[in-house]
DRENPA-3360 file (N, C-alpha, C; in nm, 2 decimals, always signed):
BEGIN
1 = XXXXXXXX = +6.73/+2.41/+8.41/+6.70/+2.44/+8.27/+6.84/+2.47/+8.19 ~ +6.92/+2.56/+8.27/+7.08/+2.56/+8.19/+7.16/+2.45/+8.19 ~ +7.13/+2.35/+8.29/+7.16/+2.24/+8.26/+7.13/+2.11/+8.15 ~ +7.01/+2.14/+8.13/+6.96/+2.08/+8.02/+6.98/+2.13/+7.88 ~ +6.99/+2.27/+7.90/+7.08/+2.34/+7.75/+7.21/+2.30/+7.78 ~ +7.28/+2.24/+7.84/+7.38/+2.24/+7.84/+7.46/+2.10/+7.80 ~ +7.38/+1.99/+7.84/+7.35/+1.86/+7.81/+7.30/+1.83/+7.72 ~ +7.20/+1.92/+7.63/+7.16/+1.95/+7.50/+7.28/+1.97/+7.37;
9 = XXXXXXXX = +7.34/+2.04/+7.46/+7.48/+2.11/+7.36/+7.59/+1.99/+7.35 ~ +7.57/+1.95/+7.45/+7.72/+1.86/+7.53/+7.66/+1.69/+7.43 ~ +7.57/+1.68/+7.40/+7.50/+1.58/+7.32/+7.53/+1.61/+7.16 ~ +7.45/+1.71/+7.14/+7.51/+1.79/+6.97/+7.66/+1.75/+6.95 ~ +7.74/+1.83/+7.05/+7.86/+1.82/+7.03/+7.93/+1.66/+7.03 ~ +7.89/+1.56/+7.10/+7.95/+1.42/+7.15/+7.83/+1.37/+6.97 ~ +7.77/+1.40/+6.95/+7.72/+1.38/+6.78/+7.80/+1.40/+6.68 ~ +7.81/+1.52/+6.69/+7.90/+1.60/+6.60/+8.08/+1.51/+6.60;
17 = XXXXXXXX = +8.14/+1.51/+6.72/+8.23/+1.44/+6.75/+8.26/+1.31/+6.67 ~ +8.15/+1.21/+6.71/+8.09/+1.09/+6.65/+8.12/+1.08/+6.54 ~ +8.03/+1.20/+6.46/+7.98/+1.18/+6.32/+8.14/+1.22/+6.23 ~ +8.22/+1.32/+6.32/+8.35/+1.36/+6.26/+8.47/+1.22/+6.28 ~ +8.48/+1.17/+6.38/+8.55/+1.07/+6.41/+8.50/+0.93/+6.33 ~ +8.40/+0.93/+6.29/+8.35/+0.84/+6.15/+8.37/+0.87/+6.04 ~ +8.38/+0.99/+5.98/+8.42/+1.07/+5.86/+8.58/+1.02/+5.87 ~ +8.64/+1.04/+5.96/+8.77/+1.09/+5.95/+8.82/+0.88/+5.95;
25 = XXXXXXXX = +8.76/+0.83/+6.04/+8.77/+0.67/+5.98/+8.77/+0.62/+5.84 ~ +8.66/+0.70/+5.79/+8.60/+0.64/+5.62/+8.74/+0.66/+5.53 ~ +8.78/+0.85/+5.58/+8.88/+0.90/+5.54/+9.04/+0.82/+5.54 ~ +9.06/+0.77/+5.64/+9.18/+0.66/+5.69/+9.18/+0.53/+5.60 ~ +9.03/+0.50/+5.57/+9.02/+0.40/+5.50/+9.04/+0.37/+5.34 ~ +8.98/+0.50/+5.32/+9.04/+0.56/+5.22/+9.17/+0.58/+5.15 ~ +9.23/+0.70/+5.26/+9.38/+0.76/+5.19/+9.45/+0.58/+5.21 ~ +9.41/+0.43/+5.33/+9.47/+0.35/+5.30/+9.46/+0.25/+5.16;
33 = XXXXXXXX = +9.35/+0.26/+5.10/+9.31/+0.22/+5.02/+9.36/+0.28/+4.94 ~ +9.41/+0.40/+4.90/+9.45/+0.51/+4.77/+9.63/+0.44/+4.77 ~ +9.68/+0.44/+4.92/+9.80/+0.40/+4.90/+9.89/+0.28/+4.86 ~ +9.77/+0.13/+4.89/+9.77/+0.05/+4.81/+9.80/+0.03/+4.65 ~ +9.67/+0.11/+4.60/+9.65/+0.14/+4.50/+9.77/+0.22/+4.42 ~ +9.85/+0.33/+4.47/+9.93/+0.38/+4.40/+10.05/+0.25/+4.47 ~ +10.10/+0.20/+4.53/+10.18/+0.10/+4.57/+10.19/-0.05/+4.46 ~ +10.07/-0.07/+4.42/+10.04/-0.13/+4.34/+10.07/-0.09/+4.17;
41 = XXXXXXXX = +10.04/+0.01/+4.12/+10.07/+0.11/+4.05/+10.23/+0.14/+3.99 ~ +10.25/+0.18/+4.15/+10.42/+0.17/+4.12/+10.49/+0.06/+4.09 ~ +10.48/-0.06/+4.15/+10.50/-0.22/+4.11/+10.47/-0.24/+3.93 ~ +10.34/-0.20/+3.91/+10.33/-0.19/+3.76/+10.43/-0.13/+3.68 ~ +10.42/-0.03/+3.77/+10.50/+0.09/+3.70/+10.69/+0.03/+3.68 ~ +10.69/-0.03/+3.80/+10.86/-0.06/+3.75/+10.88/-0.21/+3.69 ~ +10.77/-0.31/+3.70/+10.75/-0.42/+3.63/+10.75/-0.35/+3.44 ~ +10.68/-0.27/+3.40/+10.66/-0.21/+3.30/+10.80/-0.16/+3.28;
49 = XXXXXXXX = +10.89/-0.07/+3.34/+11.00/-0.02/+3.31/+11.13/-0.11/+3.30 ~ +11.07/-0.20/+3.38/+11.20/-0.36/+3.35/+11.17/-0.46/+3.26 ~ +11.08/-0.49/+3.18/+11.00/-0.53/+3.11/+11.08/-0.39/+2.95 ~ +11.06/-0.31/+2.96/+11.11/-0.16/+2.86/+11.26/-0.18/+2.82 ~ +11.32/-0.25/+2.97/+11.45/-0.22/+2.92/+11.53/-0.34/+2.84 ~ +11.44/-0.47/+2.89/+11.46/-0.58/+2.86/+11.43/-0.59/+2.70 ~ +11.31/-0.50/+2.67/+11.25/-0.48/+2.57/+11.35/-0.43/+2.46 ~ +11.45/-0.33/+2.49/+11.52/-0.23/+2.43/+11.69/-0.28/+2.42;
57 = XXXXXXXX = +11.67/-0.38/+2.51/+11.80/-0.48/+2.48/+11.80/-0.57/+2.41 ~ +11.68/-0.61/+2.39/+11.64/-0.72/+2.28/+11.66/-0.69/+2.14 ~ +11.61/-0.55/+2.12/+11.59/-0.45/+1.99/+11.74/-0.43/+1.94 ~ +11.82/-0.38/+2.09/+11.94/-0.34/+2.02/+12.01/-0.46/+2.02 ~ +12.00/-0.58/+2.06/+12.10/-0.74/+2.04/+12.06/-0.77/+1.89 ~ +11.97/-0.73/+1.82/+11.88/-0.79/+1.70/+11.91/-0.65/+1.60 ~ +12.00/-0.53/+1.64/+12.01/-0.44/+1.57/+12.13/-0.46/+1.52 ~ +12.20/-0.56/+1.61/+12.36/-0.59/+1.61/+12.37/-0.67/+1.49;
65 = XXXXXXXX = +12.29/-0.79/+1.54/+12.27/-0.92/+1.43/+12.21/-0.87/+1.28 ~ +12.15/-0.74/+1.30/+12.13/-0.75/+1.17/+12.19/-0.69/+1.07 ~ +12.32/-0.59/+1.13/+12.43/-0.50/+1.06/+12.54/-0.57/+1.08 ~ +12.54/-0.72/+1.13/+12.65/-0.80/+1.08/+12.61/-0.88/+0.97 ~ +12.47/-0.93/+1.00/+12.39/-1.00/+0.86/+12.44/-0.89/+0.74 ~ +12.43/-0.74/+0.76/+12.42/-0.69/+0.66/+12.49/-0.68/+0.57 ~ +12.63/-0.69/+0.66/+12.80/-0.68/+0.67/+12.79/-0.80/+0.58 ~ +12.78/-0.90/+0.61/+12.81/-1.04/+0.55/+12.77/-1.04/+0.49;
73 = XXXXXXXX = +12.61/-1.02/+0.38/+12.55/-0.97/+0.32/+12.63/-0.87/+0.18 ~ +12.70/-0.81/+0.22/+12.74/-0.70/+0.12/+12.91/-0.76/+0.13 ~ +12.97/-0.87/+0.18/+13.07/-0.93/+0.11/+13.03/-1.04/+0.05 ~ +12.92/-1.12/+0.08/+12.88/-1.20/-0.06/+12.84/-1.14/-0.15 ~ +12.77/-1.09/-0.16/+12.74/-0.97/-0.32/+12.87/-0.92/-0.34 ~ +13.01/-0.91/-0.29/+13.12/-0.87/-0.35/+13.15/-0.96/-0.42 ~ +13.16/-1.09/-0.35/+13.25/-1.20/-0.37/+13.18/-1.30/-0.50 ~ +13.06/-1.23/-0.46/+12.89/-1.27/-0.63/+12.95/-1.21/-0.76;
81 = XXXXXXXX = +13.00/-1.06/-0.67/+13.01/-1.02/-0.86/+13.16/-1.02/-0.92 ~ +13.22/-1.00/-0.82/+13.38/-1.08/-0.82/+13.35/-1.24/-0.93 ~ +13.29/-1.30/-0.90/+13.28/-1.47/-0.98/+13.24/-1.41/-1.11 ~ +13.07/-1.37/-1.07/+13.03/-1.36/-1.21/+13.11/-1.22/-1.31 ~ +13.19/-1.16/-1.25/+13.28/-1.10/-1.39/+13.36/-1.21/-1.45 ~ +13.43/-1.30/-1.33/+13.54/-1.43/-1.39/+13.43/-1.53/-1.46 ~ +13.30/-1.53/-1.45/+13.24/-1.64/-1.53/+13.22/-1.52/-1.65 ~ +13.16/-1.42/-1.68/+13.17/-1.33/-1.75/+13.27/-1.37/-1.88;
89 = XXXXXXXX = +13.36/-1.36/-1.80/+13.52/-1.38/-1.89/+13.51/-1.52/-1.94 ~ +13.52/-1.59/-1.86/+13.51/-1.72/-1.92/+13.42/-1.80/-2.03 ~ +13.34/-1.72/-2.04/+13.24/-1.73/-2.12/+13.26/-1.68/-2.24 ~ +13.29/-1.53/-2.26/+13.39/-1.49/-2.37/+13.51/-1.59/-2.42 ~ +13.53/-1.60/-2.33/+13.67/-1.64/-2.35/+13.63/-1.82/-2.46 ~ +13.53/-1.88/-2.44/+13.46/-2.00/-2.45/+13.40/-2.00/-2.59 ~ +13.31/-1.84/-2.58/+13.26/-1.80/-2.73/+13.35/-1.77/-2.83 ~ +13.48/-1.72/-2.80/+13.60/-1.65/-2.87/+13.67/-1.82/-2.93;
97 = XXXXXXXX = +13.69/-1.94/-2.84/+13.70/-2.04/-2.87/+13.65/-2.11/-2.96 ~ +13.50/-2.10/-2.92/+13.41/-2.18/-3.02/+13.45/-2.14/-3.15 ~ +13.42/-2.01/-3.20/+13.43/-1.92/-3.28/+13.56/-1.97/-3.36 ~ +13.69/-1.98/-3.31/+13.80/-2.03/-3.36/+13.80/-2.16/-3.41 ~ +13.73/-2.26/-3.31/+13.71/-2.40/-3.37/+13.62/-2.37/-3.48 ~ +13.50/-2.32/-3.50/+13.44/-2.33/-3.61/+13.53/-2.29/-3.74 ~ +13.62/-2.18/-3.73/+13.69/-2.16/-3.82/+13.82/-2.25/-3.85 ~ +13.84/-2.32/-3.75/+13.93/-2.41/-3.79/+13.87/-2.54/-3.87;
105 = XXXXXXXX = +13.73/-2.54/-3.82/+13.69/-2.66/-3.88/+13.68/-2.68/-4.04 ~ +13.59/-2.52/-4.02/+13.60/-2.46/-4.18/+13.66/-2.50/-4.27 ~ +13.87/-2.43/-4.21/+13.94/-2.43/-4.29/+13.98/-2.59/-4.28 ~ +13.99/-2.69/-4.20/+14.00/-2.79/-4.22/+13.93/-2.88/-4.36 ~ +13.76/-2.84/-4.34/+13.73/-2.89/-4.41/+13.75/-2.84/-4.56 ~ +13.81/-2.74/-4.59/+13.82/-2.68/-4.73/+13.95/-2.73/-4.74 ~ +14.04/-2.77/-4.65/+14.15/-2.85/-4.68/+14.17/-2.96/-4.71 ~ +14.06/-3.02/-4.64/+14.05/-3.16/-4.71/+14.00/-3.17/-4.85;
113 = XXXXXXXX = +13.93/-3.09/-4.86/+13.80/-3.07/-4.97/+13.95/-3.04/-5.09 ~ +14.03/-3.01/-5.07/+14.16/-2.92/-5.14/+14.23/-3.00/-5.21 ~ +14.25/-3.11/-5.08/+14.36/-3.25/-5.07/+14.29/-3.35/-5.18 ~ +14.16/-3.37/-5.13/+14.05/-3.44/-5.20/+14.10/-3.44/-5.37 ~ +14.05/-3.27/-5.39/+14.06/-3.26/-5.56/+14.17/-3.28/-5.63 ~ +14.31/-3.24/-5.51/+14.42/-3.26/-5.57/+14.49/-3.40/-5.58 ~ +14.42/-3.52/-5.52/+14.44/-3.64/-5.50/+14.37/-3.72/-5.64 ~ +14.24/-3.63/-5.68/+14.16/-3.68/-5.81/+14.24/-3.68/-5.92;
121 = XXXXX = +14.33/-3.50/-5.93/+14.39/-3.45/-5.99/+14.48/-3.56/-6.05 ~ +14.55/-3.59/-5.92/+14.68/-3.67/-5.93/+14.66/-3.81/-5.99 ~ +14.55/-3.87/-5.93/+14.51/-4.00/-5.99/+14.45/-3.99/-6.14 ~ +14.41/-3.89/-6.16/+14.36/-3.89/-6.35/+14.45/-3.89/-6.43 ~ +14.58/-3.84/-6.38/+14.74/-3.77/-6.47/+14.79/-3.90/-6.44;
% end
């Protein structure tokens, strides 16, 4: 009879055993499965962070190019308004001419106009 309680026990126990040593499998399969997974993860993870830096070297090669654009940029607008003060000028300078010629024309033609009457003058005497 204590033998059979005892083989009773020794059965529970070789159960229990079993049923723990299957747990603790599922478990193995698991924590391998989790490590994958963060293995995987991390590969993301530094694909993403080399992909970031690549990202941030691009940003700053294109931050270069655009404060030299900006650079070159702000000596053509020098060199823009540099001209147009000399066309400025020249343009006065052009209207101040015209202006002259009209007046010379003027007095040309009041000269002739002058010559004219004094030429009538002369021809009636």
């Amino acid at each position: 009879k204590e033998l059979l309680k005892y083989k009773q026990e020794a059965r529970n126990l070789q159960g229990i055993k079993d049923a723990l040593q299957q747990r603790l499998i599922q478990q193995d399969a698991s924590v391998l499965q989790l490590k994958q997974e963060l293995l995987r993860a991390n590969m993301d993870k530094e694909e993403l962070r080399n992909q970031n830096v690549e990202f941030w070297l691009k940003v700053e090669e294109r931050n270069q190019l655009l404060a030299e654009y900006k650079k070159e940029l702000c000596q053509k607008d020098h060199h823009l308004q540099q001209h147009q003060t000399k066309l400025d000028e020249m343009l006065r300078q052009l209207s101040e001419a015209s202006f002259q010629q009209v007046d010379l024309e003027w007095e040309l033609e009041h000269k002739e106009a002058l010559l004219a009457h004094c030429m009538k003058r002369d021809a009636e005497e």
